[in-house]
C-alpha positions as CSV (number, residue, x, y, z in Angstrom):
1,X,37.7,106.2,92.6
2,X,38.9,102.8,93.4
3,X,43.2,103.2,93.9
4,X,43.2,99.6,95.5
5,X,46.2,98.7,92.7
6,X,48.6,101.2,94.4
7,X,51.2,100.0,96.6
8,X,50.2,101.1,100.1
9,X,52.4,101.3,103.6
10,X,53.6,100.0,105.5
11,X,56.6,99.4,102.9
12,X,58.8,96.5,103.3
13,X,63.0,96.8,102.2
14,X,63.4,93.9,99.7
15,X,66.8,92.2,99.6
16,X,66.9,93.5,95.8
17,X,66.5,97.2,97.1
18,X,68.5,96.8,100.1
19,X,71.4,95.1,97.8
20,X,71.2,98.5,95.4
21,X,71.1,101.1,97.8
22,X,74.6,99.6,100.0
23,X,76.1,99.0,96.5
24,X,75.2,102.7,95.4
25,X,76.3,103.8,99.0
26,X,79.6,101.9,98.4
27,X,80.0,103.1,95.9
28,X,80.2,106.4,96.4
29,X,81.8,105.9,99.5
30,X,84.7,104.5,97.8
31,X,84.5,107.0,95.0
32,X,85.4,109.5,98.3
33,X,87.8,107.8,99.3
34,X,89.9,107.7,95.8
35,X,89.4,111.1,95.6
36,X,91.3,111.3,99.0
37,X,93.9,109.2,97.7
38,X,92.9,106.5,100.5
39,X,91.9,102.9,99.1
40,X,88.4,102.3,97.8
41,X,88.1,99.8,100.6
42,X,87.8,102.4,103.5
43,X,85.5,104.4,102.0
44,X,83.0,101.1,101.5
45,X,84.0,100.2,105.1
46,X,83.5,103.9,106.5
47,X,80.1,103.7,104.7
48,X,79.2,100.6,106.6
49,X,80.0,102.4,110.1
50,X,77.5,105.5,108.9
51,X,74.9,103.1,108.0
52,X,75.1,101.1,111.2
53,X,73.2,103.5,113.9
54,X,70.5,104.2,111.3
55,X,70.2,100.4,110.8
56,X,69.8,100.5,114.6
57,X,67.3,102.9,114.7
58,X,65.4,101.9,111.6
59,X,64.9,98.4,113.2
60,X,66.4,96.8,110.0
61,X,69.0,94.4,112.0
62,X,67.7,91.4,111.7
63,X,67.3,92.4,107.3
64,X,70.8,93.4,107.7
65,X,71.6,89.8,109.2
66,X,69.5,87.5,107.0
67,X,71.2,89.3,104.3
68,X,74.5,87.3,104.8
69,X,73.9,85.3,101.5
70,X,75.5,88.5,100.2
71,X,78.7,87.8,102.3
72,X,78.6,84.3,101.8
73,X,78.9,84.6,98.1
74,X,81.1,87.5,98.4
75,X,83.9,85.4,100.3
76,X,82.9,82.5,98.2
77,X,84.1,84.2,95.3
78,X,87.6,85.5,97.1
79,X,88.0,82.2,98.8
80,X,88.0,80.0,95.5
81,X,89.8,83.3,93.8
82,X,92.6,82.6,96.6
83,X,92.6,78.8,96.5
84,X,93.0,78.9,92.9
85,X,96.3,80.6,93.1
86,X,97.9,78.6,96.0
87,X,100.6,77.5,93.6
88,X,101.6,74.1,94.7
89,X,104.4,73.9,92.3
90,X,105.8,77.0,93.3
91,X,105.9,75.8,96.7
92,X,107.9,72.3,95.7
93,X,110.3,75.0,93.7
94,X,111.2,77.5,96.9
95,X,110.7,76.4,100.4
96,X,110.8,79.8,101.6
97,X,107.6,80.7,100.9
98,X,105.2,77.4,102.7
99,X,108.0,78.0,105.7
100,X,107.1,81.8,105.6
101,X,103.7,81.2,105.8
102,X,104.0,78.8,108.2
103,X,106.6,80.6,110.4
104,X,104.3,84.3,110.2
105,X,100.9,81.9,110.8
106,X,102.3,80.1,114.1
107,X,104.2,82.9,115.6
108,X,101.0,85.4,115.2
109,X,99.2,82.0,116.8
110,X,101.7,82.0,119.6
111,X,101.9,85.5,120.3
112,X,97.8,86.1,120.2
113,X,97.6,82.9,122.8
114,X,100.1,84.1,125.0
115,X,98.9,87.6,125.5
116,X,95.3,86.4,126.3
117,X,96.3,83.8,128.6
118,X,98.0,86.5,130.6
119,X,94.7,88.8,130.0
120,X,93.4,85.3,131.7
121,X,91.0,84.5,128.8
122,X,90.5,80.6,129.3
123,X,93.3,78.5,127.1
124,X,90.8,76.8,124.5
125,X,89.3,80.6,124.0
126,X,92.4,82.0,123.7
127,X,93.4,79.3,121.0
128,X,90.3,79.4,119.2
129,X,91.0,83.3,118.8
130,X,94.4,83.0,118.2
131,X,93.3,80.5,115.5
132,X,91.0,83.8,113.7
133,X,93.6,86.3,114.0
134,X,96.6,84.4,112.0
135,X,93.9,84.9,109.1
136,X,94.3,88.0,106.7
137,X,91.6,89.4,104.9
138,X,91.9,88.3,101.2
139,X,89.3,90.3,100.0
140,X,91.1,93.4,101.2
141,X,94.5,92.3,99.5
142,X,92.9,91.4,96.4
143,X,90.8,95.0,95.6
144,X,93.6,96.9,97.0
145,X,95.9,94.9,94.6
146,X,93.6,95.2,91.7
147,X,92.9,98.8,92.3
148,X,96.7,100.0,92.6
149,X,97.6,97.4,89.5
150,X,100.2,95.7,92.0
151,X,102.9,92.8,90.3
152,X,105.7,91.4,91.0
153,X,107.3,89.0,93.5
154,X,106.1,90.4,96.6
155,X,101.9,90.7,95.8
156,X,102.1,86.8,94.6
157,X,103.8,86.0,97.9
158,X,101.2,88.2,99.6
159,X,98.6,86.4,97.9
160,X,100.0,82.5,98.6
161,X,100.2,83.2,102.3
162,X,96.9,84.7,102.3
163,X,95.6,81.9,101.0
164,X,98.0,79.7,103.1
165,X,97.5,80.8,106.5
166,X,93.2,81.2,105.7
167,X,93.9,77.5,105.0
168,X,96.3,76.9,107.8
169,X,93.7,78.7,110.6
170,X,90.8,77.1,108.9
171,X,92.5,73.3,110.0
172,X,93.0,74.4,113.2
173,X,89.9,75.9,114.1
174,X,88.5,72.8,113.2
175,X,90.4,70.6,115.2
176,X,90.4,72.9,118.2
177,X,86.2,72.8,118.4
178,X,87.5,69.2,119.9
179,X,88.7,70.5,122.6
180,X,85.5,72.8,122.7
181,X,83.5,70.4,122.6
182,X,84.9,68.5,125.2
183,X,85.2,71.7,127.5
184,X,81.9,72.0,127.1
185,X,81.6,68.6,128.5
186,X,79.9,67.1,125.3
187,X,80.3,63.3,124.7
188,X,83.5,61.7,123.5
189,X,82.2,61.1,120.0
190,X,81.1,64.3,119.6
191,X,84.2,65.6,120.5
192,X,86.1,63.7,118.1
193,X,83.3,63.1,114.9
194,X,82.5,66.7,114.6
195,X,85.6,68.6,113.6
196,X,86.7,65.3,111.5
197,X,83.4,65.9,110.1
198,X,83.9,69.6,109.2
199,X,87.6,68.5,108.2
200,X,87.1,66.0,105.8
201,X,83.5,66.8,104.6
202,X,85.3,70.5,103.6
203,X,87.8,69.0,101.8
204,X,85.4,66.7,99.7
205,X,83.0,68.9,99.0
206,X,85.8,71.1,97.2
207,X,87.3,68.1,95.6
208,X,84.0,66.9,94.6
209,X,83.1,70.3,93.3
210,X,86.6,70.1,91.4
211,X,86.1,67.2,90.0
212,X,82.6,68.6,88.8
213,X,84.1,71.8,87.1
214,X,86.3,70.1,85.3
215,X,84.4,67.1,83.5
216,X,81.8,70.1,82.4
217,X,84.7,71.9,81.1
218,X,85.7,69.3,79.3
219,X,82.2,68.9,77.4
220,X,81.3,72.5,76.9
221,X,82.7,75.2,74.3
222,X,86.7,76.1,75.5
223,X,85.4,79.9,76.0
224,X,86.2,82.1,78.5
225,X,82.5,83.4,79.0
226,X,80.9,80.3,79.2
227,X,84.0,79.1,82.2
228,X,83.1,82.3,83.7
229,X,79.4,81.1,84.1
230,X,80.5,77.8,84.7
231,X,82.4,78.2,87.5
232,X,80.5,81.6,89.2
233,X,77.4,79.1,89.1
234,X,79.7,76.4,90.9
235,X,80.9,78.7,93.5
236,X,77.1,79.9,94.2
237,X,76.2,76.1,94.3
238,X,79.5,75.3,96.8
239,X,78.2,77.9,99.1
240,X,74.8,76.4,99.3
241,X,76.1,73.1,99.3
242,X,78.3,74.1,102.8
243,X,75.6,75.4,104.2
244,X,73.5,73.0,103.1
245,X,75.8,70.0,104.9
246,X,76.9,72.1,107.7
247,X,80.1,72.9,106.7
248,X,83.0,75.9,106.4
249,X,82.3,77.7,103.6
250,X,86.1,78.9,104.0
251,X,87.7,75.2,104.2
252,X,85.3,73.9,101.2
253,X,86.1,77.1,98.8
254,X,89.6,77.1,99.7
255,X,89.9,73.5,98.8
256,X,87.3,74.1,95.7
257,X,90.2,76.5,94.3
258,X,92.4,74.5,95.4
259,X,92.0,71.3,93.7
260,X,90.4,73.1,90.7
261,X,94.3,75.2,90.1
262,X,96.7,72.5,91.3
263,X,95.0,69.5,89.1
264,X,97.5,67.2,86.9
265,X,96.0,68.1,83.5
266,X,95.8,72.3,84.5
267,X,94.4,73.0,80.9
268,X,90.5,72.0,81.8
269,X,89.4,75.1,83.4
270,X,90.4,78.3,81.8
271,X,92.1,81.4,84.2
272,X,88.9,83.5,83.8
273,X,88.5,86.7,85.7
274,X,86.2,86.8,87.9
275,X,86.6,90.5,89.4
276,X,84.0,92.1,87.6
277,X,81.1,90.5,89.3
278,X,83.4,90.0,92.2
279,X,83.9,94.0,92.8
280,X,79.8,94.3,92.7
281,X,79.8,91.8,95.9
282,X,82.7,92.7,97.6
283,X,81.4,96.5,97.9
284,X,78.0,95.5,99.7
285,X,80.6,92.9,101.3
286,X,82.2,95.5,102.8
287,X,79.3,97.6,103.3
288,X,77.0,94.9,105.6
289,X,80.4,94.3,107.7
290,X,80.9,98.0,108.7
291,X,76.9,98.0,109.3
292,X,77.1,94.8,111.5
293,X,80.2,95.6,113.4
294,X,79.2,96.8,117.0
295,X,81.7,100.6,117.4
296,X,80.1,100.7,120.6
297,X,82.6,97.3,121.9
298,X,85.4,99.6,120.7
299,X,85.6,101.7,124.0
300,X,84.7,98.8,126.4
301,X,86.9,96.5,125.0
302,X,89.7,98.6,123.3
303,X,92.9,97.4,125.6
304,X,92.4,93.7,124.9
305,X,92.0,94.6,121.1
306,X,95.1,96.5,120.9
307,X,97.0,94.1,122.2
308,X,95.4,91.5,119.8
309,X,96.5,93.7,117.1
310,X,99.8,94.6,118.5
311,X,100.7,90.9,119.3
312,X,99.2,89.9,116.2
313,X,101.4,92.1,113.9
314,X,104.5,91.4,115.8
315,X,104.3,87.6,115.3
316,X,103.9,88.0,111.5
317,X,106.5,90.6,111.1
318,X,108.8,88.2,112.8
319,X,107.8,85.2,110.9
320,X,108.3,87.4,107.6
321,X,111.7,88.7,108.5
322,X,113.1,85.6,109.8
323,X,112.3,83.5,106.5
324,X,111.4,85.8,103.6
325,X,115.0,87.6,103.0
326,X,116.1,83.3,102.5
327,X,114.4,83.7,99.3
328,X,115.8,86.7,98.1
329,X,113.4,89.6,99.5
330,X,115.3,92.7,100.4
331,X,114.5,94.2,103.7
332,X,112.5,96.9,102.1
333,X,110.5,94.1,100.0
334,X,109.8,92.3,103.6
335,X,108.7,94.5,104.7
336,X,106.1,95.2,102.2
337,X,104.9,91.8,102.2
338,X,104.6,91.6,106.1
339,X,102.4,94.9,105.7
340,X,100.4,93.2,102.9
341,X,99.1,90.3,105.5
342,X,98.0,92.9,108.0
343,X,94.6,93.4,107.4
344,X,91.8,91.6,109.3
345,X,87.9,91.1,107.8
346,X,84.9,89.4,107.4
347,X,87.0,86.1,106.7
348,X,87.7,86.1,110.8
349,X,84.1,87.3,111.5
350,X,82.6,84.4,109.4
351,X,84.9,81.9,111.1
352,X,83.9,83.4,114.6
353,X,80.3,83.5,113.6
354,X,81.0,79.7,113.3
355,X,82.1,79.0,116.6
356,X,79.8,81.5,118.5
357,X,77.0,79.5,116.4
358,X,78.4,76.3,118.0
359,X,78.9,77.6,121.0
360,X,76.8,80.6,122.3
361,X,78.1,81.1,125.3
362,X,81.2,81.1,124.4
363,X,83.1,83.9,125.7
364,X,81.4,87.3,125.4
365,X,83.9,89.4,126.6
366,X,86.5,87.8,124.5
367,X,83.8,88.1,121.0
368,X,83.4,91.8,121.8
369,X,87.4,92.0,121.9
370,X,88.4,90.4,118.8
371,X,85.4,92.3,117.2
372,X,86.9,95.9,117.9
373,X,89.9,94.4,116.7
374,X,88.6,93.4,113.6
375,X,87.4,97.4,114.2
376,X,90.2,98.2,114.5
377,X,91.7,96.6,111.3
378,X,89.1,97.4,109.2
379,X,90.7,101.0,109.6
380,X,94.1,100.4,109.6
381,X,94.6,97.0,106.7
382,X,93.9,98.7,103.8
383,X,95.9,101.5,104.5
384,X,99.0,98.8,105.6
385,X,98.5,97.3,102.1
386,X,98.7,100.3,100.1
387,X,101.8,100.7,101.6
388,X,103.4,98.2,102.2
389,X,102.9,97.8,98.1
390,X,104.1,101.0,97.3
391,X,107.5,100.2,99.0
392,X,108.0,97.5,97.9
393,X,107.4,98.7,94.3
394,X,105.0,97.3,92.9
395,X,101.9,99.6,92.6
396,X,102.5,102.9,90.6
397,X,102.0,105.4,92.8
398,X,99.9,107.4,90.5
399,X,97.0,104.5,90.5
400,X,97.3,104.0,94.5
401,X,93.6,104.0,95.6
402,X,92.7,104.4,91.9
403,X,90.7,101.9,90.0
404,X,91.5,102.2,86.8
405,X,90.1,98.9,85.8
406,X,89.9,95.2,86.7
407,X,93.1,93.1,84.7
408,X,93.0,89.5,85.2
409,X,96.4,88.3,86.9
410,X,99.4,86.8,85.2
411,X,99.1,83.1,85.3
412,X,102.2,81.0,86.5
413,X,103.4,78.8,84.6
C-alpha cells in the first residue's frame, strides 16, 4: 500500500503552530493567575519562564528568536497605542505633568548612572543602560489597566509618562550611540551621521506614516471597522518599514502615534480600539519574553540588578513626589502613579537588543545585569501596578486581575 501522502518525521514547528500553542499556554497561564487574584500578566510571563528550559532542551532557540516578528508587532501596536495618547494639549494646559515626566525620567537616569559608575561599569555603558531603565513597560500598564477597568486622573498621567519617558529614553539612546561609536573608535562621521540618522529617519517615518493614515481616512467610508484595519495594516507596514530602513521601531511608532493624535484637524482618524487583536499579541508577547530571558543570569548577576532596580525606583519616586502633588495629586494618589511606572519589559529588551546588535561586544557582564533586572521586574511591575491603581482608586477592587472585557478609553477632549 503506497502511504507516500502522509506527513512523515522528522516534524518541523511552524510559526503558525508555535504562535497557537504560547497563545493557548498564555492563556491559561493568565487564566491561573486571575484565579489567584494576581494580574493576567504574571501568569503569561510565569508561562514564559516554564517554557524556557524546554525550549533549551528541545533545541527550538533559534525558532523562538526568529519569531520576534511577533514582538515587533506586539510593541508596535502598544507603542502607536501610547503615542496616540501623549496629549500635547494637555501638556500646554498643566506643566506638572511634561516636568513630572521629565523630573522621574532624569532622576531614574542619574541614579542608574551613578550606581554603575561606582559598580565601575565604563561611563558610556553605564549611560546607555541608564538610558533603558528610565523606560516603563507600556504593555504592562496598558493590560493591567484594561483588565482592572482603571480611570481617572492618575492612569492618564501613568499613561503620558509612559509614553513620555519611552520617548524621552528613545532620544537619548540615540544620541548616546555617538559616543559609542566614537568609543569604539569608529570614524567621525560615523559617530555623528548615525544616531542623526536613527533620530531623524524615526521621526519621519512616523510623520510620513501620519500623514499616510490620514489622507486614506479622509477617502474611505468614516467607519470604525474599516479605521481599525486601516491603521492595524499601517502599524504592521511601520514595523516593516523600521526594519526595513534600519531604524527604532520604538522612536518611529511613538512618533507614528504621535503625529497621528496630536494633528491640527484631530477628526481624520477615528479613536478605534485596538485591544482586541492587541491582547492576542501581547499574550505570546509576553510569552516569548519569559522564554527568551536567561534565569540562569539571575544568580550571577543578582547584586548589580538589585541595585538597578533599587536605584531605579528611587529616582522616579523622587521625581513623582517632588512634582506630581503641584498638580493636585494627593500623596496617596502619588504614590499610585509612581508605582504605575515601575514595571520594566520587552520595550528595554528591544532597545538593548538594538545596541548589543550595534555593538556586540558591548559589555557582557553589564547585558546579563540589566537582563535579571528586567527578571526581576517582570515579577514584581505588574504586581506594583495593580497596586499602585487600587490606592489610588481607580480600579474596583472586585475586577483587580479580572478581565472582564476590553473598553476603549475615554478620549480627551
Amino acid at each position: 500500500m503506497n502511504l507516500s501522502f502522509l506527513p512523515s518525521p522528522p516534524f518541523e514547528l511552524s510559526y503558525p503552530l508555535l504562535f497557537g500553542a504560547l497563545l493557548v499556554a498564555g492563556m491559561l497561564g493568565g487564566e491561573l493567575a486571575r484565579v489567584a487574584r494576581l494580574p493576567r500578566i504574571l501568569g503569561y510571563v510565569l508561562v514564559g519562564f516554564l517554557i524556557g528550559p524546554l525550549v533549551q532542551a528541545a533545541h527550538l532557540r533559534p525558532l523562538i528568536e526568529e519569531a520576534r516578528i511577533f514582538v515587533d508587532l506586539a510593541l508596535g501596536l502598544v507603542l502607536f497605542d501610547l503615542g496616540r495618547r501623549l496629549d500635547v494639549r494637555w501638556m500646554r494646559r498643566d506643566w506638572t505633568l511634561p516636568v513630572t515626566g521629565l523630573a522621574e525620567s532624569l532622576l531614574s537616569f542619574f541614579a542608574v548612572f551613578g550606581v554603575l559608575v561606582a559598580l565601575d561599569f565604563r561611563p558610556v555603558q553605564a549611560g546607555l543602560a541608564a538610558a533603558l531603565a528610565m523606560t516603563a513597560s507600556p504593555a504592562v500598564l496598558l493590560l493591567v489597566v484594561h483588565d482592572t477597568r482603571a480611570e481617572g486622573q492618575v492612569t492618564e498621567r501613568a499613561l503620558n509618562l509612559v509614553a513620555l519617558n519611552g520617548l524621552l529614553a528613545s532620544i537619548l539612546t540615540t544620541i548616546m550611540l555617538g559616543s559609542a561609536h566614537y568609543e569604539a573608535r569608529m570614524e567621525m562621521e560615523t559617530a555623528v551621521l548615525h544616531p542623526l540618522y536613527l533620530f531623524l529617519g524615526s521621526l519621519a517615518l512616523g510623520g510620513t506614516m501620519a500623514l499616510l493614515a490620514r489622507f486614506i481616512a479622509r477617502t474611505v467610508e468614516k467607519d470604525r471597522e474599516v479605521h481599525f484595519s486601516l491603521i492595524a495594516g499601517l502599524v504592521v507596514a511601520a514595523v516593516g518599514l523600521a526594519s526595513l530602513l534600519k531604524l527604532p521601531v520604538i522612536l518611529a511608532l511613538l512618533a507614528f502615534g504621535l503625529f497621528a493624535r496630536n494633528d491640527q484637524r484631530g477628526y481624520d482618524l477615528l479613536n478605534v480600539n485596538l485591544a482586541p487583536v492587541g491582547r492576542l499579541l501581547y499574550i505570546v508577547l509576553f510569552v516569548i519574553t519569559g522564554a527568551s530571558l536567561p534565569l540562569g543570569l539571575l544568580a550571577e548577576s543578582l547584586g548589580v540588578a538589585l541595585a538597578i532596580v533599587g536605584a531605579r525606583a528611587v529616582g522616579k519616586a523622587a521625581g513623582v513626589f517632588a512634582v506630581a502633588p503641584l498638580g493636585g495629586l494627593r500623596v496617596q494618589q502619588s504614590g499610585g502613579l509612581a508605582l504605575a511606572l515601575m514595571p520594566m519589559s520587552s520595550l528595554p529588551l528591544l532597545m538593548l537588543h538594538d545596541i548589543v546588535r550595534v555593538f556586540p561586544q558591548f559589555g557582557q557582564a553589564l547585558t546579563a545585569a540589566f537582563l535579571s533586572a528586567v527578571v526581576l521586574m517582570e515579577i514584581a511591575g505588574p504586581l506594583a501596578v495593580q497596586y499602585g491603581l487600587r490606592i489610588a482608586g481607580e480600579s474596583l477592587p472586585q475586577l483587580d486581575a479580572t478581565f472582564v472585557g476590553i473598553r476603549p478609553f475615554k478620549a480627551r477632549a
